[in-house]
C-alpha positions as CSV (number, residue, x, y, z in Angstrom):
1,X,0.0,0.0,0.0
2,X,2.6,2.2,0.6
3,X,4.1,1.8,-2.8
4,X,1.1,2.7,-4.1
5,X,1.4,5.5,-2.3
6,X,4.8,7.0,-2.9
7,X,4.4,6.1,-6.8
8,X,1.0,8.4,-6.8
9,X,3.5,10.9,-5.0
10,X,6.4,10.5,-8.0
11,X,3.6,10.9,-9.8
12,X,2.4,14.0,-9.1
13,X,6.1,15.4,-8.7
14,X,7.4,14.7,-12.0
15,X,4.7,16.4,-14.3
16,X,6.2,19.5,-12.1
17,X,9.5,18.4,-12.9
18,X,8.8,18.0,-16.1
19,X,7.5,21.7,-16.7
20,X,10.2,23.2,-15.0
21,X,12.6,22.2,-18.2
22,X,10.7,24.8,-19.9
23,X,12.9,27.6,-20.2
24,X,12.2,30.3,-17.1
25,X,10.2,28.1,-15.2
26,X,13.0,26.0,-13.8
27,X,12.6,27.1,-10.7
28,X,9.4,25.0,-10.4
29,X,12.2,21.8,-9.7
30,X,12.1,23.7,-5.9
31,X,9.0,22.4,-5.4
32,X,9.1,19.3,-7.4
33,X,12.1,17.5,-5.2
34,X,10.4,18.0,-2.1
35,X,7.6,16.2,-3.5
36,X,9.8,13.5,-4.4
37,X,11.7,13.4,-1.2
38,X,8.2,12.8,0.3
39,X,7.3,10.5,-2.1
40,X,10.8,8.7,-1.2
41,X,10.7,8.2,2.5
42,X,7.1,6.7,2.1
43,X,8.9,4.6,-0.5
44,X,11.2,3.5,2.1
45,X,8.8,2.0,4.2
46,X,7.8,-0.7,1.6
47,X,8.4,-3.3,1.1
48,X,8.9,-2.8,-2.6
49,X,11.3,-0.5,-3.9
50,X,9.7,0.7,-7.3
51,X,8.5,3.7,-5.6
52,X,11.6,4.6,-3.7
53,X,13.5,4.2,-6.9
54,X,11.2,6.2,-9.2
55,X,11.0,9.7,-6.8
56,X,14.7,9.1,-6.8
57,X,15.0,9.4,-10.5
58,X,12.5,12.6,-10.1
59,X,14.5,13.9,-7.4
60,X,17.7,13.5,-9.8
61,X,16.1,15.3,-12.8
62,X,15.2,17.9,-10.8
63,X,18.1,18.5,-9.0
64,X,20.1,18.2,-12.6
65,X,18.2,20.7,-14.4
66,X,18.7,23.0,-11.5
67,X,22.2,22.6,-12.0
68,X,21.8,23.3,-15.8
69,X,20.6,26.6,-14.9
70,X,21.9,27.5,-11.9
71,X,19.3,27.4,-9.5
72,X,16.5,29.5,-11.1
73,X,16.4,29.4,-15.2
């Protein structure tokens, strides 16, 4: 159940995530990893690891793209 949970939570980060590649909106990956750090640590308390592993890979393109533009592009 928890899964369930953390992969609905992954999935309502990375749409964010996804529109803060747009150019100027980048900052919107500040509020996507916290999502997904949520989403993790519900993820960790499963006993599958599918949604552990997919808010990681949010929390990792978010935290890249921030890096591509320096924090706010």
């Amino acid at each position: 159940m928890l899964n369930i949970v953390s992969i609905l939570i992954g999935l309502v980060a990375l749409p964010i995530a996804l529109v803060g590649f747009i150019p100027l909106l980048g900052a919107l990956n500040w509020l996507s990893i916290p999502i997904a750090i949520v989403g993790a640590v519900v993820g960790m308390f499963s006993r599958h690891q599918s949604g552990r592993n997919f808010n990681i890979f949010v929390i990792i393109v978010g935290c890249v793209r921030l890096w591509l533009g320096f924090g706010i592009l």
